[in-house]
C-alpha positions in Angstrom: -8.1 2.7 -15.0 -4.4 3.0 -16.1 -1.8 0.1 -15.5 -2.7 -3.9 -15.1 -5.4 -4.1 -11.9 -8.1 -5.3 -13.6 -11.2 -3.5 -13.4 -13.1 -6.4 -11.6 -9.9 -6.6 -8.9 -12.4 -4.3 -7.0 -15.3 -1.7 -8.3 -14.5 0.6 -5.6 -10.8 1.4 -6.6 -12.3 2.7 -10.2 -13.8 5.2 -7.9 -10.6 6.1 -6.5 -9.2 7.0 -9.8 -12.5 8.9 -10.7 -11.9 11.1 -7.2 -8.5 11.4 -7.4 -9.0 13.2 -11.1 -6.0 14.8 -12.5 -3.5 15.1 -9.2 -3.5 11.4 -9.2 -3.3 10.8 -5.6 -6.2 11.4 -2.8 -4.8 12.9 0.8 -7.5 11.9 3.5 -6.4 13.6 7.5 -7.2 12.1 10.2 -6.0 14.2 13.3 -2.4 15.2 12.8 -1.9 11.9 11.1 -2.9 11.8 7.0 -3.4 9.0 4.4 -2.0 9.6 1.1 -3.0 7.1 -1.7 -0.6 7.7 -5.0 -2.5 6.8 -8.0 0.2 7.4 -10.5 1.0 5.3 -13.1 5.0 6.1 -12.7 4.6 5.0 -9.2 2.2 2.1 -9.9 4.6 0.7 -12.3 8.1 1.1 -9.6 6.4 -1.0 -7.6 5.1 -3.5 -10.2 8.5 -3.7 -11.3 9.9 -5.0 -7.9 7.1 -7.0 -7.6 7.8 -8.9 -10.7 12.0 -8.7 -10.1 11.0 -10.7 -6.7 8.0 -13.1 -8.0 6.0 -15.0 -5.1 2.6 -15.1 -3.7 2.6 -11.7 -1.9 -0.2 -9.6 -1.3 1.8 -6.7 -0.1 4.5 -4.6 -0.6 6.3 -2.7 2.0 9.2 -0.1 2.7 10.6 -1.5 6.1 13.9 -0.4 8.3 15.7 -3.8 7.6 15.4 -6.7 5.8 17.4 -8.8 7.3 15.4 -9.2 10.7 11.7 -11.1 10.9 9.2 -8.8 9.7 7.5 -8.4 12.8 10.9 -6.8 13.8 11.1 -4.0 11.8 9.3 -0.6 11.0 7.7 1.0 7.8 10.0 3.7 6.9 10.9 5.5 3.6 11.2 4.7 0.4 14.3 5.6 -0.4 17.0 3.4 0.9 14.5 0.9 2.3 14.4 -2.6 2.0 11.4 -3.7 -0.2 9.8 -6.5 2.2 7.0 -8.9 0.7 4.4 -10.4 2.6 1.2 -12.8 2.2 -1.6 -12.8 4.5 -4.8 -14.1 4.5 -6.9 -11.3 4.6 -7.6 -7.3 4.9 -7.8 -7.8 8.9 -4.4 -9.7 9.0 -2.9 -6.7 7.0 -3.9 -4.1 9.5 -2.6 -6.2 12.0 0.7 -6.4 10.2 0.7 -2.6 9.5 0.2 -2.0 13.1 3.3 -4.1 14.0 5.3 -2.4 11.5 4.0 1.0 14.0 1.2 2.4 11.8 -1.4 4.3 14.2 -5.1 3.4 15.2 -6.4 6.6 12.7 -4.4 5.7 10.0 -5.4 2.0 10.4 -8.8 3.0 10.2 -8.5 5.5 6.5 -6.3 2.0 5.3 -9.5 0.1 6.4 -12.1 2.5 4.4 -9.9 3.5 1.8 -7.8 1.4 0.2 -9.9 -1.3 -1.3 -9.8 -4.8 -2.0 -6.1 -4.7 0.3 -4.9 -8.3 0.4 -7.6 -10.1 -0.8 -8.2 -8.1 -4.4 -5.7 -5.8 -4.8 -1.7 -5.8 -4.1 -0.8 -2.9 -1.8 2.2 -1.3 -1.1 3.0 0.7 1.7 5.4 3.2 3.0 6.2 6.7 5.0 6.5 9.9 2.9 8.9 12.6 4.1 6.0 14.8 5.5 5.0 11.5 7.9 2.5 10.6 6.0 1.3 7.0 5.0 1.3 6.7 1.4 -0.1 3.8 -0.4 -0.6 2.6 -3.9 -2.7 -0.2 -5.3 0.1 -2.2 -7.7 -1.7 -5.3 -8.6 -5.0 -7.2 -9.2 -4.7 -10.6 -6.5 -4.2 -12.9 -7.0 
């Protein structure tokens, strides 16, 4: 498993990495909405690196609208141009919820809820739109 998540931070992401192979990302549809989980180490470290320029107990990472507003305020959105928000919650429920107030969908709730492991209580996650509309999100670190 490339990059600084431990392998303990959760068994089932090493299966991630086995099933993503060499692409390095997984795409799982769900209706017309789709789940993409980046698994590259370029992308990993970006993330790492604003994780570590901002240090603090977050558990997640995530490309909102505005960051000058409460978070509850403002949307997931881009990348590019966003601003980087940080949050700590207290579990994987509570981070669905939070994704859900930031306007993520029922289906796409339910692929972050099977698929990407360990969120918020092993395993740092970041989150954000791609330009297609789909949710991409990339495990960055082990937590805590």
């Amino acid at each position: 498993m490339p990059g600084p998540i431990p392998p303990n931070a959760n068994p089932s992401l090493e299966s991630l990495f086995e099933r993503a192979g060499a692409e390095q990302e997984i795409q799982i549809d769900a209706g017309d909405d789709r789940l993409r989980i980046v698994l590259r180490t370029d992308d990993m470290d970006l993330w790492r690196a604003h994780r570590r320029a901002h240090p603090g107990g977050t558990n997640l990472l995530l490309a909102c609208e505005s960051g000058s507003v409460a978070l509850a305020e403002t949307r997931l959105t881009w990348v590019v141009g966003a601003a980087i928000r940080q949050a700590l919650v207290g579990d994987q429920s509570e981070a669905l919820e939070l994704l859900q107030t930031l306007g993520i969908s029922q289906p796409l709730l339910a692929l972050v809820d099977s698929h990407c492991s360990g969120l918020a209580e092993t395993v740092v996650w970041a989150f954000h739109w791609e330009r297609h509309g789909w949710l991409t999100a990339t495990p960055v670190d082990g937590w805590p």
